[in-house]
N, C-alpha and C positions, 0 to 999 in steps of 0.2 A: 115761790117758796116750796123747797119739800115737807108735805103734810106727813107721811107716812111712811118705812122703810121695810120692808123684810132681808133677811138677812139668812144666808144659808152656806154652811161651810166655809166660811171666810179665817182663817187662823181657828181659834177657839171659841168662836163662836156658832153653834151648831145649829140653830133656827131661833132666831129673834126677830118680832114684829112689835114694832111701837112707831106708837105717832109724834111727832115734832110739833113742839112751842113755833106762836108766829114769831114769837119774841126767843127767848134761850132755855136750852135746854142742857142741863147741867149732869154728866155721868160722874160719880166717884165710886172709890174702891181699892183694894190690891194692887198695886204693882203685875201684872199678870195676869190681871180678872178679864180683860176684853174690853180695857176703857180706847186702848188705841188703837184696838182690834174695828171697833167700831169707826172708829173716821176713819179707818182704809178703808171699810168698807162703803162708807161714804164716796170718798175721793174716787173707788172704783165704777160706780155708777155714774160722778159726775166724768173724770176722764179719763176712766177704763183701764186705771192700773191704779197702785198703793201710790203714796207718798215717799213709802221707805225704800221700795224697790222697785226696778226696772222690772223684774221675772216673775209670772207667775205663780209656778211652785211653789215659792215659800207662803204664799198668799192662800192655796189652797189647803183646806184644815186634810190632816195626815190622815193614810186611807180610804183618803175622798178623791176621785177621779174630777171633780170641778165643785166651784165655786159660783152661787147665784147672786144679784143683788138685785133686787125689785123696786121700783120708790114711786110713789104719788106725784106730781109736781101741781100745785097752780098758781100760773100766769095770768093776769090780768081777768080773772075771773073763769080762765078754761081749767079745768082739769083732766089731764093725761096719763096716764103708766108711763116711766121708761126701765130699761131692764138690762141686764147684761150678764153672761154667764162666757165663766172662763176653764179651760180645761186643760187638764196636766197635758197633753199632746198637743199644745200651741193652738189650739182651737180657738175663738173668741164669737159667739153671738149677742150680739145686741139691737134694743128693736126701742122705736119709742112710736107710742101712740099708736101702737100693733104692727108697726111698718118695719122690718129689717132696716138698719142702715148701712150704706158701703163702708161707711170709715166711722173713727172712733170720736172724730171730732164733729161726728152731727148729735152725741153726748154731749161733750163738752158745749155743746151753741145751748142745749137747754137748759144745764143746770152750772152758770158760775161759783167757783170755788174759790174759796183764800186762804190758805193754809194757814196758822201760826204757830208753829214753834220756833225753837232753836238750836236742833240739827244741823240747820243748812248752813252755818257760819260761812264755810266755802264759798258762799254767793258774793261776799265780800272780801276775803282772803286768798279766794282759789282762782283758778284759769279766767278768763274771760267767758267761755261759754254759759257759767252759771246765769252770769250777770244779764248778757244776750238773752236768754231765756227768759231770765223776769220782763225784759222790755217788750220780746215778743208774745208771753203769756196774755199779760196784758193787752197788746196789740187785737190779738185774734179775735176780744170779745168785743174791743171798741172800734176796731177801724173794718169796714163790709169789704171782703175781699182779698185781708190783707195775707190768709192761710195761702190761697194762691199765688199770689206772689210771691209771698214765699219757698214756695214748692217750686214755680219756674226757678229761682237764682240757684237751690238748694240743688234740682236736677242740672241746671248748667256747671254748675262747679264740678260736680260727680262727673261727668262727659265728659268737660273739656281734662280733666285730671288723668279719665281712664284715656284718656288718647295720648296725652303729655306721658303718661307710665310706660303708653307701649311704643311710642314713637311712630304713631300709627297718621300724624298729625298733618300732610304737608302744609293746609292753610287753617290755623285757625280762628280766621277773621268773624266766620258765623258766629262762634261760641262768644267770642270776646266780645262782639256787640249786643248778644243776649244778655250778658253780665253787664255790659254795661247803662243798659234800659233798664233791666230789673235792679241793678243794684243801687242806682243812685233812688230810685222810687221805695227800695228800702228804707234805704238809709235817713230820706226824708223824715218819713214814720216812724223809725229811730228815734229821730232827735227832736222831734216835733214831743213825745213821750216821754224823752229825758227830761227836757225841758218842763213837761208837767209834775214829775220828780220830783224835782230839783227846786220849785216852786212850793208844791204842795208840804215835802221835806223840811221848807224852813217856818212854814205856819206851824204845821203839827208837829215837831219836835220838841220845842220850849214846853207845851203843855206834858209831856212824859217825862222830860230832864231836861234843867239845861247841860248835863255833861252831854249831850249830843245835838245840842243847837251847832249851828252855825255849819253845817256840812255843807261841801262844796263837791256838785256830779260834775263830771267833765267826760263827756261823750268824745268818744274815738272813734271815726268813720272805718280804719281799715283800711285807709290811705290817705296821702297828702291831700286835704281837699283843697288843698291852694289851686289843684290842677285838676281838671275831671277822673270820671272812673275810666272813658272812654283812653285818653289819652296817658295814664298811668299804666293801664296792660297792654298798650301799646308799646309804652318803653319797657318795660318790664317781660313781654313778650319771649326774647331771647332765652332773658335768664329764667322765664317759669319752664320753657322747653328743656333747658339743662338740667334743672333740678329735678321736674317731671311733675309740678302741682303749680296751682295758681297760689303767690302769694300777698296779695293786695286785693280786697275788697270785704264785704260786708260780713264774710265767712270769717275774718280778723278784727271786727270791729269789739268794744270794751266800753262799758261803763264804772270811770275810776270812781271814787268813793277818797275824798279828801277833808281832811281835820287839819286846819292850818297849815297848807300845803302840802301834807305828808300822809300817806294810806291810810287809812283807819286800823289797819292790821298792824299798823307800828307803833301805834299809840296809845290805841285804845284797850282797857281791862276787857275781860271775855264777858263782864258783864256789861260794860258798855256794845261793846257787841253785839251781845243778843237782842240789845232793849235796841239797838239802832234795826237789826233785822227786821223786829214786830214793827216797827215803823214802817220799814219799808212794804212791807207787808199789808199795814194800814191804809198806806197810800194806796199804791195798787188797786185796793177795794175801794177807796175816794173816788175812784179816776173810771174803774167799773161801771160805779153806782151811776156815775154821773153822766155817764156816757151809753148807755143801752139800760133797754125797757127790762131787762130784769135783773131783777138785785143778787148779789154775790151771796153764798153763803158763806160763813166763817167757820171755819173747823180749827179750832186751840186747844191747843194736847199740851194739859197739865202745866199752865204758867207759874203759879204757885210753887212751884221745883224750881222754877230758872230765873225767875226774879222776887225780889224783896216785896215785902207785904204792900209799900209804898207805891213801887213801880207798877206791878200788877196789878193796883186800883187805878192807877190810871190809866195803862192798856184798857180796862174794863171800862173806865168812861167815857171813852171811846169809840166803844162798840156797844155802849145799850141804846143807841137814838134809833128805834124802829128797827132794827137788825136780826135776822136771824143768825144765834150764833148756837153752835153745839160746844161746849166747853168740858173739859174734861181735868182731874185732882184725885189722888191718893185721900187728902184730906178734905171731908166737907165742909167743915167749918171756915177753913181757910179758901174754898171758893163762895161761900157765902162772904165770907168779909169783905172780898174785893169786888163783887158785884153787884152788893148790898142789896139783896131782895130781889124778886119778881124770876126767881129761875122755877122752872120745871125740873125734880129732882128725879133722877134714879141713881137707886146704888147697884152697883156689877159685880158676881161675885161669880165667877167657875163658868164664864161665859154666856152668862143669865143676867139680865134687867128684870130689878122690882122698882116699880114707881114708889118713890117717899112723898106724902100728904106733905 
């Protein structure tokens, strides 16, 4: 769990230090006080950028040449520092337990994160990449190994593409067999993951609504799996040469989202949507929890705004079984009601926390 944060130039947040409930800890305030200033700042210590943006800059508070985040963590009885500090010239250091680390994802392996809001609608409505994303978010923290592999398919596609563009290609049997090793071993852990979705989805959905029972995932490999990967860019071969990019494999694969055979995006109210989002969301952290020795944390930016008084007590019941969760509300009273008791309060006002008795 994270015990402790500091906090230094992050948006409008200029130095704040407070320590975290095991259990939740509740920020309200303004519209603009630094209530969602603070779970970026969060998000950026667990995986080294915001939630809201790819970039930077907007991340860094104006006039400030970089952004700190510092945090406590303890695991299974250790406790360690981790830290990370980002700078307007693309800079990035990050260190945990005093040690530099090469990449951003040796953050991410110590402090699991789950986002909640309802922003992200696009995870359901938009491209397939969103979608990809949740499966392999997921993936990184439960399956040992699987960021590599990833990383080998993700550089084989990038090669065999940059050679397909330049005609530079005469055989590309190497590449197509590298893709096709890695990508059925993807794809396995894919669908091995959909499948605990899609499962988990139809338990914990009835308890939040039944307007969002009964969803149906259906996993898309990225090609006909009637016939392997090996044998697909095989015939396919020709025509990815002409076009100049591979187009069959795990780099196209899709997790649909179905409501009585038909997208959720064409059916469903936006507030069905959202409440199906937090679900998906919920899962994820099910699937976490259950799966590696340390527990997710939950960062929920302001539910109270996107769902009814109803809904948003049940998200909350949810998430109070032992969990830590940071929550966040314009109104207090209206996140006391849906969480009924036992929060750690502070109110944010001009980019300051004072703890409330």
């Amino acid at each position: 769990m994270l015990e402790h944060i500091k906090i230094e130039s992050v948006r409008n947040l200029t130095s704040v230090e407070v320590g975290l409930a095991e259990g939740a800890t509740a920020l309200f305030g303004n519209n603009g006080s630094g209530k969602t200033s603070f779970l970026e700042a969060v998000h950026l210590l667990g995986v080294g950028r915001s939630f809201r943006t790819h970039q930077s800059k907007p991340v860094i508070q104006h006039h400030m040449e970089a952004c700190r985040v510092v945090g406590q963590i303890r695991d299974r009885g250790r406790r360690f520092a981790v830290g990370i500090e980002k700078h307007r010239d693309g800079a990035v250091r990050a260190r945990v337990d005093g040690q530099a680390v090469r990449s951003l994802s040796g953050l991410a392996q110590q402090l699991p994160l789950v986002v909640l809001d309802t922003e992200g609608l696009g995870v359901m409505t938009g491209p397939p990449e969103g979608r990809r994303r949740l499966l392999d978010g997921t993936l990184f923290h439960v399956e040992h190994g699987f960021l590599g592999l990833w990383k080998r398919y993700a550089q084989a596609v990038r090669q065999r593409n940059g050679g397909l563009r330049r005609g530079i290609l005469g055989s590309d049997a190497a590449w197509r067999e590298e893709l096709a090793v890695t990508g059925e071993e993807l794809t396995a852990a894919r669908l091995a993951v959909a499948e605990q979705y899609e499962a988990r989805l139809a338990a914990l959905a009835p308890a939040l609504s039944p307007d969002i029972a009964g969803i149906q995932l259906v996993f898309r490999a990225g090609w006909d799996r009637r016939e392997s990967l090996r044998d697909t860019l095989e015939r396919t071969a020709q025509s990815d040469a002409a076009q100049g990019f591979t187009q069959v494999g795990p780099h196209r694969a899709d997790l649909r989202l179905l409501a009585e055979g038909a997208p959720v995006g064409e059916i469903f109210s936006r507030g069905q949507m959202k409440l199906l989002l937090v679900a998906l969301k919920l899962v994820q952290g099910q699937i976490i929890e259950e799966s590696t020795a340390a527990d997710p944390l939950y960062l929920v930016d302001d539910l109270p705004a996107e769902l009814d008084q109803i809904h948003c007590a049940s998200v909350c019941a949810q998430l109070r079984a032992g969990r830590q969760v940071v929550l966040t509300a314009v109104d207090r009273r209206s996140l006391e009601a849906a969480w009924e008791g036992g929060l750690k309060m502070f109110h944010v006002e001009h980019g300051g926390l004072s703890s409330i008795d």
